[in-house]
VMD Tcl script that draws the C-alpha trace (Angstrom):
set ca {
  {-24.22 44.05 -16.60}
  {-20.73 43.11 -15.72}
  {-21.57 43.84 -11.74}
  {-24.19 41.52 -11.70}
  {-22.56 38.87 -13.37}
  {-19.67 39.32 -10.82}
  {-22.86 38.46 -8.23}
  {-24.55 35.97 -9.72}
  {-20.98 33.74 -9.75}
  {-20.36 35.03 -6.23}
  {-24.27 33.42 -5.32}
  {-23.36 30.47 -7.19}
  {-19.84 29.75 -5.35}
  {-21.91 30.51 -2.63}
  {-24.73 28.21 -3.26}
  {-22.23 24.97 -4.02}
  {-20.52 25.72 -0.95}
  {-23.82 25.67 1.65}
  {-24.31 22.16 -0.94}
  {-20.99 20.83 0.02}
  {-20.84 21.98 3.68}
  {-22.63 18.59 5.34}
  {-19.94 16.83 3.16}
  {-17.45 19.13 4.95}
  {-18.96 19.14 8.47}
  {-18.83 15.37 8.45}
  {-15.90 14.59 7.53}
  {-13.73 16.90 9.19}
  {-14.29 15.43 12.84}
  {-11.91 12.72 11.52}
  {-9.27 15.19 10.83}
  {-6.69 14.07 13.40}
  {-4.66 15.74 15.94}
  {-1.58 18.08 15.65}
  {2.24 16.98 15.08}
  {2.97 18.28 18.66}
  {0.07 16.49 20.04}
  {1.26 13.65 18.85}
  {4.62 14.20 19.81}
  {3.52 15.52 23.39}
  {1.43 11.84 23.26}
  {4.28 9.37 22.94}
  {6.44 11.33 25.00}
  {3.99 11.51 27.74}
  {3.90 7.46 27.40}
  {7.43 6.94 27.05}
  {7.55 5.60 23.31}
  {9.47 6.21 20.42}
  {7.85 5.25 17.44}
  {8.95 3.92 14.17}
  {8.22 5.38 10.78}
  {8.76 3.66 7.64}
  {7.54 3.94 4.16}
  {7.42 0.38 2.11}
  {6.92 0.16 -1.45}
  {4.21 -2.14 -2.72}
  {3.03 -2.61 -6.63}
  {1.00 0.51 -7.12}
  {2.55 3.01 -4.90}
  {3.81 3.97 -0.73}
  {2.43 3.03 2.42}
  {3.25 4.65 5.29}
  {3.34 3.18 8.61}
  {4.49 3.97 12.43}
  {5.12 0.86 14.92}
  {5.32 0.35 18.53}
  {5.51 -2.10 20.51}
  {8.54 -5.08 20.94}
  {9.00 -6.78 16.93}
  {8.59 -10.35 18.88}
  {5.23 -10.13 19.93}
  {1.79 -10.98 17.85}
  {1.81 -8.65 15.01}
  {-1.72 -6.00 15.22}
  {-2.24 -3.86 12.30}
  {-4.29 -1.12 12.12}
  {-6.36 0.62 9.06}
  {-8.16 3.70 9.23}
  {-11.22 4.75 7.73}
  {-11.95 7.66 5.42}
  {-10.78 10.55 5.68}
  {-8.31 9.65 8.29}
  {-4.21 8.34 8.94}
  {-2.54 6.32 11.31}
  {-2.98 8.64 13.95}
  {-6.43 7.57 14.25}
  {-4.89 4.67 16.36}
  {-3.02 6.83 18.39}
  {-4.63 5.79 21.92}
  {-4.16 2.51 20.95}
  {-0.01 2.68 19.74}
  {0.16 4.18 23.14}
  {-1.43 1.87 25.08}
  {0.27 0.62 28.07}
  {-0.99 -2.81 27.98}
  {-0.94 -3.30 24.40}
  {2.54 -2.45 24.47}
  {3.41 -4.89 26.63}
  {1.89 -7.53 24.30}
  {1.81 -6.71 21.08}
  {4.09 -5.59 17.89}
  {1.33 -2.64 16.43}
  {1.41 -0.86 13.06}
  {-0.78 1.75 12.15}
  {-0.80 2.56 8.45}
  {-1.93 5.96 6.45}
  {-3.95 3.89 4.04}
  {-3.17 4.69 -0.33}
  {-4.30 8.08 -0.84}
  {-3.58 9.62 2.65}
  {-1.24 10.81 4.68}
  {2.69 10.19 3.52}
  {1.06 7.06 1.72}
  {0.89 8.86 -2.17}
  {-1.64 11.75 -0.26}
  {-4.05 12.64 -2.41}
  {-3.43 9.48 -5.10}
  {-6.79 7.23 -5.32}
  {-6.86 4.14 -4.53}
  {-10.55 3.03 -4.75}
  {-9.94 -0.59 -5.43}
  {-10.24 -2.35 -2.72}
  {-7.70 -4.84 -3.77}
  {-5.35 -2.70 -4.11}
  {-6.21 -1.41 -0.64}
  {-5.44 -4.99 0.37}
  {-2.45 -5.46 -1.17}
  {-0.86 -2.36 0.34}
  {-1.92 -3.80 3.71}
  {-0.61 -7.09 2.80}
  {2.70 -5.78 1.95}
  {3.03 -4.14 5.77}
  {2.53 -7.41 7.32}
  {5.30 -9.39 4.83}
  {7.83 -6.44 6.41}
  {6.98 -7.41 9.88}
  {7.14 -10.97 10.59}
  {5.45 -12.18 13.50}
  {5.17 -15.27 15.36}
  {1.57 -15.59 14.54}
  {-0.95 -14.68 11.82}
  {-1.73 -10.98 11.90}
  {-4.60 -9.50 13.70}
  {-5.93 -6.84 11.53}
  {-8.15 -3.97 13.10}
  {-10.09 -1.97 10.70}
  {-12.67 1.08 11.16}
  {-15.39 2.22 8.86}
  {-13.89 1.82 5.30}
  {-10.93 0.14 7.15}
  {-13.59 -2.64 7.86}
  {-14.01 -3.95 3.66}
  {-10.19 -3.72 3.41}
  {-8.82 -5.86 6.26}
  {-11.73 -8.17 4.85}
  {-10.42 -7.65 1.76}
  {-7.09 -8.47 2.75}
  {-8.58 -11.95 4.79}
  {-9.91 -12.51 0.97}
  {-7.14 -12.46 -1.15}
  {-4.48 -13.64 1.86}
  {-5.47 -15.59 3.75}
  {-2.22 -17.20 4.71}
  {-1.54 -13.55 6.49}
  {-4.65 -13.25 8.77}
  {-5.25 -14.55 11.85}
  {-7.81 -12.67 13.20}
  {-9.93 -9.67 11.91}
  {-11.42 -6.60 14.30}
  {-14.07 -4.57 12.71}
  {-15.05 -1.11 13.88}
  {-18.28 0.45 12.42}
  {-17.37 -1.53 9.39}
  {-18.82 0.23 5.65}
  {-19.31 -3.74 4.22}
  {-23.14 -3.92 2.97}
  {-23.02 -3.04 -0.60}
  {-27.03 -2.17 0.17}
  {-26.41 -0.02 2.64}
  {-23.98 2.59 0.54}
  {-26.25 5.52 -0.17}
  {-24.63 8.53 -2.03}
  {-25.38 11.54 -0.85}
  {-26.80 13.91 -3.55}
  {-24.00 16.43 -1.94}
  {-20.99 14.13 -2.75}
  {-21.58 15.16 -6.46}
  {-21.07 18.62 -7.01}
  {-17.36 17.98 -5.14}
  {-16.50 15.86 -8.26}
  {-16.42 19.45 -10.30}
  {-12.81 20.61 -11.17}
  {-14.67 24.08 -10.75}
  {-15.01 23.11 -6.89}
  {-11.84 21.08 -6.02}
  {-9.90 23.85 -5.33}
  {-11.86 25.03 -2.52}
  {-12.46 21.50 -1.25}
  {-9.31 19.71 1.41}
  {-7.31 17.29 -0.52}
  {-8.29 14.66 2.21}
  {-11.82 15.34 1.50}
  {-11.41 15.39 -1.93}
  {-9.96 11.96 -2.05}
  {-12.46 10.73 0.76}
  {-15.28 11.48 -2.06}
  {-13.19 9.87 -4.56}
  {-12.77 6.52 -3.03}
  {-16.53 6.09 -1.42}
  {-18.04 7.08 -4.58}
  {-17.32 3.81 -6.33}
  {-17.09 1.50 -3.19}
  {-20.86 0.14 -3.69}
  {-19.57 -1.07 -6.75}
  {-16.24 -2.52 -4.73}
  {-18.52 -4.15 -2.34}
  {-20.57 -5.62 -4.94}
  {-17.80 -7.01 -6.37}
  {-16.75 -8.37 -2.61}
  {-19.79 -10.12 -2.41}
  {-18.75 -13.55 -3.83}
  {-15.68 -13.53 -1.90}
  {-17.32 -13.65 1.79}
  {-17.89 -17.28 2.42}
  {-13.36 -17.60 1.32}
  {-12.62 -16.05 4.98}
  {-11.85 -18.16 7.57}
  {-10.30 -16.12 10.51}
  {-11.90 -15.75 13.47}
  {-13.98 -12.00 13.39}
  {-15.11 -9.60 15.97}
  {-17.84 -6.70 15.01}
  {-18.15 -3.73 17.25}
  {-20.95 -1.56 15.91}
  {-23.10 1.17 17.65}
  {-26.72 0.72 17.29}
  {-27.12 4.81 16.96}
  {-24.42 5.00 14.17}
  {-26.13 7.27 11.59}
  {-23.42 6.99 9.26}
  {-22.71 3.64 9.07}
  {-25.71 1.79 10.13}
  {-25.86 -1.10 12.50}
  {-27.27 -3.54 9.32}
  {-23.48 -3.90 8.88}
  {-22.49 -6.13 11.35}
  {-25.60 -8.41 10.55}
  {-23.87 -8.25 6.89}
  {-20.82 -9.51 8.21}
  {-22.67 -12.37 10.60}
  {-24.79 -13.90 7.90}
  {-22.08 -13.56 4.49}
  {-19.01 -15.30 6.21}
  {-20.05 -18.52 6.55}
  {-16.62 -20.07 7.02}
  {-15.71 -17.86 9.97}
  {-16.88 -17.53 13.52}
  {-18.61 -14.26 13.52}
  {-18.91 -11.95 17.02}
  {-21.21 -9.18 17.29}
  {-20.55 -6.35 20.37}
  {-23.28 -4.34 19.52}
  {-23.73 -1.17 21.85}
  {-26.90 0.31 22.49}
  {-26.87 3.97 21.67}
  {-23.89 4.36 20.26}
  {-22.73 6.32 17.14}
  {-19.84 5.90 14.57}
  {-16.83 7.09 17.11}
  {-16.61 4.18 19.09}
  {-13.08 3.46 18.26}
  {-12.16 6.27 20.36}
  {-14.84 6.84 22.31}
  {-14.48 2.46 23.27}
  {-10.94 2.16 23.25}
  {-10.85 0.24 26.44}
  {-13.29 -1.82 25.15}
  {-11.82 -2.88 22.08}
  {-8.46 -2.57 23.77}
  {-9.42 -5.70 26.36}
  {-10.59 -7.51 23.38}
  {-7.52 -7.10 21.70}
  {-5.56 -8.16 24.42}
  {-7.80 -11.33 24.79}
  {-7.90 -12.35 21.66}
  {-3.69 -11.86 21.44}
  {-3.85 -14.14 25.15}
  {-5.66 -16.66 22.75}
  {-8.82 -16.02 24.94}
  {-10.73 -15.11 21.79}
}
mol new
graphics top color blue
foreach p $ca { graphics top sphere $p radius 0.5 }
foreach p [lrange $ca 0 end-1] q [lrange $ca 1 end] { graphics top cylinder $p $q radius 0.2 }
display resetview
């Protein structure tokens, strides 16, 4: 009798697992690159970045800057899971070097920004973004970039300060209340039973996406308030983020001009897989061009 029990938990560890596994397979191709890549990256490029860790209200954000402190100010946010390093290609960037002051940030709840601490409001999101761009002032209003559940906060942050935002950048942007569908996976990983087998990042990726319908909801209201000047790059083949977000964003801010890229064919990767693309527009819309 005791054997078979031994099995029977063994099938059902087992069983939760194969459950969790698209949750796992997913999310792990955002898992970034190693320390010596990195390393190997801005040394290849001739950079030296710089780290810092700023205290806001409710906890650490964690950012690394390149780029000359006297040019327009760009500010990156990541999606989920995910960390500054996302932005890598784009700290790195020859051009964008030449031109602009960039931060890249390990949003609340990853990286060396409280890892593994919640943060699913988006306000509080917001604020932590906010409080990067008051410790780098810039001769201009900040251009935010934000991918995937980066996209709500940098709108977020347009929302609540305005005064701060000169331009928002939205990659494969998670913004459509409507369009958040849990995945009847994403439960079982809320378990205490499961968590220890589950990455921290991952765990805290389920954490905050679980509740952000209700975030976006709450968002909804607060559209029409933003006024800076938005761009929308979204792939038209993004399966999980669909397309309908960008038409969100086009017909809710009413106050802003609103600028689709859509590309055919493309999935949920394009801020890597575009870089050039959204590179040139940064660099445009830093020229004033935009």
């Amino acid at each position: 009798m005791v054997f078979r029990r031994k099995w029977v938990k063994i099938g059902v560890v087992a069983g939760l697992l194969l459950l969790l596994s698209p949750l796992i397979m997913v999310n792990c191709m955002s898992f970034g690159p190693s320390a010596k890549k990195i390393q190997t990256t801005f040394d290849q490029a001739g950079v030296t970045p710089v780290r810092e860790t700023l205290t806001y209200a409710s906890g650490k954000v964690h950012t690394v800057a390149t780029g000359s402190a006297d040019k327009p100010l760009v500010i990156f946010v990541h999606g989920s899971p995910g960390g500054w390093h996302n932005n890598l290609a784009y700290l790195t960037d020859e051009q964008l070097l030449a031109e602009a002051h960039m931060v890249a940030i390990d949003r609340p709840g990853f990286g060396l920004s409280d890892r593994g601490a919640v943060q699913p409001s988006q306000a509080v999101q917001a604020a932590a973004v906010a409080a990067v761009i008051k410790r780098y002032p810039s001769p201009r209003k900040a251009i935010l970039v934000g991918h995937s559940l980066g996209g709500p906060v940098i709108a977020r942050v347009a929302m609540d300060y305005p005064d701060l935002v000169g331009h928002l950048v939205m990659v494969a942007p998670s913004i459509d209340p409507e369009l958040e569908k849990i995945k009847w996976f994403q439960y079982p990983a809320t378990w205490r039973v499961l968590n220890w087998m589950i990455p921290i990042d991952l765990l805290t990726t389920n954490r905050e996406i679980l509740p952000l319908k209700g975030e976006l909801e709450h968002m909804i209201p607060m559209w029409p308030a933003i006024q800076a000047p938005t761009t929308v790059f979204h792939g038209t083949a993004d399966k999980l983020v669909p397309y309908e977000n960008a038409e969100f964003a086009k017909r809710m801010m009413t106050s802003a001009p609103v600028n689709i890229i859509k590309l055919e064919d493309q999935n949920h990767f394009i801020l890597w897989s575009h870089h050039v693309l959204i590179r040139d527009h940064l660099l445009a819309t830093i020229r004033g061009e935009n």
